[in-house]
N, C-alpha and C positions, 0 to 999 in steps of 0.2 A: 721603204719604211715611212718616208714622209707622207704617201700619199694614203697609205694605211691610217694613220696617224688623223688624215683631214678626212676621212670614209668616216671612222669614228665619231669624232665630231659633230661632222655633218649628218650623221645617226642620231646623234644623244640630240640635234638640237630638234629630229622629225616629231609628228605624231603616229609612231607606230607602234605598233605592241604586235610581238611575234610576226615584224614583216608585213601587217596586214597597214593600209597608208590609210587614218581615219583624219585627216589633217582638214577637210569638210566638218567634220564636226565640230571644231574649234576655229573654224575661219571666221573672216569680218565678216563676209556676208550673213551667218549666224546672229550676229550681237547687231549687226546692221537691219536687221528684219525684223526682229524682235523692238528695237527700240522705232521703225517703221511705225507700228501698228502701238504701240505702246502710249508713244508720244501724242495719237491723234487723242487716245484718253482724256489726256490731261487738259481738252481744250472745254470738258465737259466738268460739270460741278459733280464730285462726289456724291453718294454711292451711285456709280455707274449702272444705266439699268439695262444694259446689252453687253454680254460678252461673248468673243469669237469661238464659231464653232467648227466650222467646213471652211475649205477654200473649192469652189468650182472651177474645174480645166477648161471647161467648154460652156458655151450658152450666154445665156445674157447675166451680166454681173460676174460673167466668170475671173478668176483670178485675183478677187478680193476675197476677204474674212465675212463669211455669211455669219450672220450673231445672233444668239439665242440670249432670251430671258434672262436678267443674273441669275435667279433660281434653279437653271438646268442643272444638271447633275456639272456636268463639262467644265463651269465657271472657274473653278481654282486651276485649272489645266495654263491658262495666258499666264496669269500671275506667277504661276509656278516656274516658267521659261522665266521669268524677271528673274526671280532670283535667281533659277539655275545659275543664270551670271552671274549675279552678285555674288555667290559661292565660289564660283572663279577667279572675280576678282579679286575678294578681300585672302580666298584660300590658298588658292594657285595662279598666281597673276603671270606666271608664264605663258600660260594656256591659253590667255585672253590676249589673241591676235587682231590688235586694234591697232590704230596711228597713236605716232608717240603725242599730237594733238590733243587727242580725245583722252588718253588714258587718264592725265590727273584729275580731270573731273568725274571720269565715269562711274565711280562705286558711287557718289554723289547721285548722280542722278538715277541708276540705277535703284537706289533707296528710293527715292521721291516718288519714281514710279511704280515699286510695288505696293506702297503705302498706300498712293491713291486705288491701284485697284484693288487694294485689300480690305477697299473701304466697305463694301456692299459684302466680303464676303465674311468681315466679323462683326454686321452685324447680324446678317441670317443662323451663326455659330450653335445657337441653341433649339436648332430646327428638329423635330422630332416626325415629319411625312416622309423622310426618304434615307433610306440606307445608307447615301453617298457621302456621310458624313467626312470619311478620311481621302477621298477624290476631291472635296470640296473643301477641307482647312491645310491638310497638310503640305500637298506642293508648296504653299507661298506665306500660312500662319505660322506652319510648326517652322519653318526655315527661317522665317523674320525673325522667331524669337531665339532660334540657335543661334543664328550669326549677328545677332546683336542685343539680345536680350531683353526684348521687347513684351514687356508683363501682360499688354492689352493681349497680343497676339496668343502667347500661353494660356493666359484665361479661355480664349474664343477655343483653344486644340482643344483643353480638357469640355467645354460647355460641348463641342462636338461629342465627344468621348460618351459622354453621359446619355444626351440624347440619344445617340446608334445603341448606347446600352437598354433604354427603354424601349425597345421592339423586339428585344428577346421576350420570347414565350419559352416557360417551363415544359408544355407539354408537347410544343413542336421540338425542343430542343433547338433550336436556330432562332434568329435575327428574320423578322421581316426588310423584306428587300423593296416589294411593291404593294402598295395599295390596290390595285387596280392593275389590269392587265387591259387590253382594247387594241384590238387588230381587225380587220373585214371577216378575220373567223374566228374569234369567240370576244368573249366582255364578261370578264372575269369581274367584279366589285362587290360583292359582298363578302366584305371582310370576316363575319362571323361564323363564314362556310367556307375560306381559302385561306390559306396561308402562301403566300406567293415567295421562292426563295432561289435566286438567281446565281450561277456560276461566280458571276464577276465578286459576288459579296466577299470573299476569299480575302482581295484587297483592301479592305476595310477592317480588316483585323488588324491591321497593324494599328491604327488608329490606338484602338481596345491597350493593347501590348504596351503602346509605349505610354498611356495616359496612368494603365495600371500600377505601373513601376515607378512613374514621374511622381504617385499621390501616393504607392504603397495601397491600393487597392488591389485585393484580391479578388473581388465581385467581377470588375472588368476584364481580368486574365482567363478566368472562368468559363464569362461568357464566351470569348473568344476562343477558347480549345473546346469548346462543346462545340460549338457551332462549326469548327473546323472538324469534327467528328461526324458531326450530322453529314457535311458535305460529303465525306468518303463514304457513307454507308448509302447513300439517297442520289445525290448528282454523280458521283462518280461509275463507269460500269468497269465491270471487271478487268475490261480492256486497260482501263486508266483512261478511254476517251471519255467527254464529260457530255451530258446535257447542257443543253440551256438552263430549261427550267424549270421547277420540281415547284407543283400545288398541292400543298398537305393542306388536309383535314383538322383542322386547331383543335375541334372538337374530341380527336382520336390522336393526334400527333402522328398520324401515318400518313404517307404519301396517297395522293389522288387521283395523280394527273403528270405526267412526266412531257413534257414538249423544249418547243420552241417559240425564241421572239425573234432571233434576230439571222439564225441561221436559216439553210436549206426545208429540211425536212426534223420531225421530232428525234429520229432515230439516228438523224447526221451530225457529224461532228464540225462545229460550229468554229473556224481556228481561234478566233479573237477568245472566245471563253477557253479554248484550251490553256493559253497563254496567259490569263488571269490566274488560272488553275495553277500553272508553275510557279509564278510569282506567289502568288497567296501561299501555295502550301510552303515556299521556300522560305518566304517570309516568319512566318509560324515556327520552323524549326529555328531561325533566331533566336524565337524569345525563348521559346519553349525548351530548346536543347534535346527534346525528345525524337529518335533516329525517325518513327515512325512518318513523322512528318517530310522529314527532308526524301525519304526514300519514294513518298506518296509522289512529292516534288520530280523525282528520278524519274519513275515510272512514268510519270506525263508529260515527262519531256520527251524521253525515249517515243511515246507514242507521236508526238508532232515531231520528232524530227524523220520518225520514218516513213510519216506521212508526205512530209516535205521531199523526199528523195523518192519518192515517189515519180515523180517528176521528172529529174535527173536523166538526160536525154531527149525529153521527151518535150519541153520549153528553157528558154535563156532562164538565167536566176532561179532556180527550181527552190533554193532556201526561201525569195520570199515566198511566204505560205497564199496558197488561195484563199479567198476569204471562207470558202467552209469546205472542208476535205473530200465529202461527197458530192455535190453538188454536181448536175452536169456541165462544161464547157461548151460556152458559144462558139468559142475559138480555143482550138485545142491548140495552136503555137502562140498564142496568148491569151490567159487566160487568165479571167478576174483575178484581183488579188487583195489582199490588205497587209497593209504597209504596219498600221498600226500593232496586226496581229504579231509581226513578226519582230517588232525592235521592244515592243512587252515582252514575247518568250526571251529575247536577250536579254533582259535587265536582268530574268527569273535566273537564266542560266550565269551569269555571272555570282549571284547570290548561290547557291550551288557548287559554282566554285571553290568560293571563299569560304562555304561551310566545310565543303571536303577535304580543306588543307587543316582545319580544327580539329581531324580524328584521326585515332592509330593509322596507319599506313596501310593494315587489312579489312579493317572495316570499312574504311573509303574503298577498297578498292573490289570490294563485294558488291558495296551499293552503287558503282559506279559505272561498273564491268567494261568497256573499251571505252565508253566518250568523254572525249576532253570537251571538260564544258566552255571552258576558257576560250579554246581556240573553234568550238560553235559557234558561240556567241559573236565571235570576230568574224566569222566568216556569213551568217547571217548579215552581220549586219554593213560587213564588205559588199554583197549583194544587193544590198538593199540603198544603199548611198550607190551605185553605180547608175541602179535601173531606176530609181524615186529621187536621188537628189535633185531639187529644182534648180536648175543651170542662168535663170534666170536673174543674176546677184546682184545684190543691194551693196551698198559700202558708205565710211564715214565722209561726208564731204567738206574738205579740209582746204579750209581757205587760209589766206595769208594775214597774219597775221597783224590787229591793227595796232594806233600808238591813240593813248589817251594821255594827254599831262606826260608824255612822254614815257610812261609805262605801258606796255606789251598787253594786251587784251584777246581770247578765246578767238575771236572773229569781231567782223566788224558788225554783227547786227547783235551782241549784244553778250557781256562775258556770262561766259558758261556754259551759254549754249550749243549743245550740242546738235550736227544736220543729217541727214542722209539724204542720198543718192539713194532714190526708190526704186525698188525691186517693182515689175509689174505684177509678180505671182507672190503672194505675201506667204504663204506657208512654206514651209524646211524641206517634206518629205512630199511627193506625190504618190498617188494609187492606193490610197485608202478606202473602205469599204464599209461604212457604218453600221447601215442596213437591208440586208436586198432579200429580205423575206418577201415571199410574193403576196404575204396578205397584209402586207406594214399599210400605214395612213401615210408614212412620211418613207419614201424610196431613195437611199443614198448609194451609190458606186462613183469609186475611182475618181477620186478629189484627196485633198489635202485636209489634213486631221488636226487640229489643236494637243489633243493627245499622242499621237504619232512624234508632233514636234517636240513636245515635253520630255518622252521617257527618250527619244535620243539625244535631247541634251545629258537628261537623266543617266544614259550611259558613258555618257563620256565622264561624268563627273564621279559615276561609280569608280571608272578606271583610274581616275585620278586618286580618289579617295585611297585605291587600294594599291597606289605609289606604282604601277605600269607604267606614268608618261610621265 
């Protein structure tokens, strides 16, 4: 009995949900690798004009944060890992496995450093050239002003809202996504003859949804279920596998052009947009309540995961997905993959989840037909911390304690301060896969992602939210 008793216990105190040990996603190396690359920030004056994008495995500069422009689409993805923490810490400070040293400072400094990199990205807030408006406030604006109330930040979610709402066209019925398309096989730029409108747009609805409700605008709720309309009739094929990306005619509002940027081929199925596709539409049924969406949701996941087992036998970790389902393999016992594709289809599928415990008993379980999304999404993303966790680990560096005036001080170089013990590989996840179209300008495989890292903190903190750990 006793030893039942301490099995118990020693249960309630793991990180597991249904058995599956996620105790990597809330370890120090986590908040130690974040605050790694965080902290070099801070030695720079506000607004910051390089934010991380890639980590490279191999070659010269490999294993540090390659950084793009603040302007990239990617910019709110770092900032968004700060808070992810600080949502930990202020929300579930169980979770935040750190030395009992660092912790009374940490949401402290944790603050300090989202602020600073949220500097460059409220003031771009009101940008009106690019779709990314909800990639780019929400991880680290709309969460500042959740978990602390912060009016600047609020202001910059809704200036985003607004903006992403002025690139709806009446006659396309959708959100402009791109200005400009440019690859070694075409160059798409005139806007007056293209309307460029990308899978991923999906997640930027959310933006729409919650700025809609936050102001009582019904214009931005609007545009948002239209343009999730548009996606199903135009991106979407009957399969529920998704294109890339769909170039309508502004002038006719019909489609022109059906291809790819980032995938295989036009006709192939791209995972990383698959996995936008679940998330967005699952997101969608949130606000909207309307089944059509969540089922849209169903159906595209059913199609990546059965592309994913696909697999099954045939290489180690078959759940994480290849980076585009058709494609041929170099290496058929390992073969390309993306990391990112596949801890996005998680987040979508926990959203799903969470939707299908909101409906009668029969209607979930029509739209649902055998998959537990729950224990998917666990086991993706079990496969995925196996074969991509970077083993490389960072931690807090925890020195003794000094005495000033005879009072107890943080360390001795200076109270507050917090150290780490540097990781040599700065990113979470490896074997990411940005873009490996063969006619890209810019050719990425199997590195580490900024957004890979984000939506697995992202998940963890779903599973917390939804009282699992």
């Amino acid at each position: 009995m006793g030893d039942a008793r301490s099995d118990v216990k020693k249960y309630a105190r793991s990180a597991r949900v249904k058995g599956v040990d996620l105790s990597n996603v809330y370890s120090e190396n986590v908040a130690a690798k974040i605050f790694q690359v965080a902290q070099r920030g801070l030695k720079q004056q506000a607004p910051l004009p390089f934010y991380p994008h890639t980590v490279p495995q191999e070659g010269l500069g490999s294993k540090r944060y390659e950084e793009r422009e603040a302007d990239f689409w990617t910019c709110g993805f770092f900032p968004g890992c700060i808070y992810a923490l600080l949502e930990r810490a202020m929300l579930y400070p169980q979770a935040i496995n750190i030395p009992d040293q660092v912790r009374p400072d940490f949401q402290d400094h944790l603050l300090k450093l989202g602020r600073h990199w949220g500097v460059a990205i409220n003031e771009m807030s009101s940008r009106t050239d690019t779709h990314d408006m909800g990639f780019i406030v929400q991880p680290a604006l709309q969460k500042d002003w959740e978990l602390t109330g912060n009016k600047e930040s609020l202001q910059s979610v809704m200036n985003a809202a607004y903006a992403l709402a002025s690139r709806y066209d009446d006659r396309v019925k959708a959100i402009r996504s791109w200005d400009v398309a440019i690859n070694d096989r075409y160059s798409i730029t005139d806007m007056n003859t293209n309307f460029l409108v990308i899978i991923d747009s999906m997640c930027n609805l959310d933006l729409l949804y919650y700025v809609g409700y936050t102001q009582n605008d019904q214009s931005l709720i609007d545009i948002a279920t239209q343009h999730a309309d548009s996606i199903i009739h135009e991106i979407l094929r009957p399969d529920f596998s998704s294109y890339h990306l769909v170039n309508f005619d502004p002038r006719s509002g019909l489609p022109q052009a059906k291809m790819t940027n980032q995938g295989w081929k036009d006709n192939s199925t791209w995972s990383r947009g698959q996995s936008w596709a679940i998330m967005g539409f699952a997101q969608t049924f949130s606000w909207t309540k309307d089944i059509k969406y969540l089922d849209t949701s169903i159906k595209c996941s059913e199609y990546f995961l059965r592309r994913c087992r696909e697999g099954e036998g045939r290489w180690p970790y078959h759940m994480v997905p290849l980076w585009d389902f058709d494609a041929p393999q170099e290496n058929s016992i390992d073969p390309l993959r993306d990391v990112s594709a596949g801890v996005i289809a998680a987040n979508g599928l926990l959203i799903i989840h969470q939707s299908l415990q909101s409906l009668p008993t029969d209607i979930a379980a029509h739209l649902s037909s055998s998959t537990n999304f729950l224990e998917t999404a666990l086991l993706i993303m079990s496969e995925t911390l196996d074969m991509s966790y970077d083993r490389d680990l960072a931690s807090f560096d925890v020195l003794a304690k000094a005495l000033v005036n005879g009072n107890p001080v943080n360390d001795v170089h200076g109270v507050g301060e917090i150290r780490v013990k540097e990781s040599g590989f700065e990113g979470l996840l490896r074997n990411s896969t940005t873009n490996w179209n063969e006619h890209a300008h810019m050719k990425y495989k199997d590195h580490g992602l900024v957004y890979a890292d984000y939506y697995l903190l992202e998940f963890g903190n779903k599973l917390l939210r939804m009282g699992l750990l």
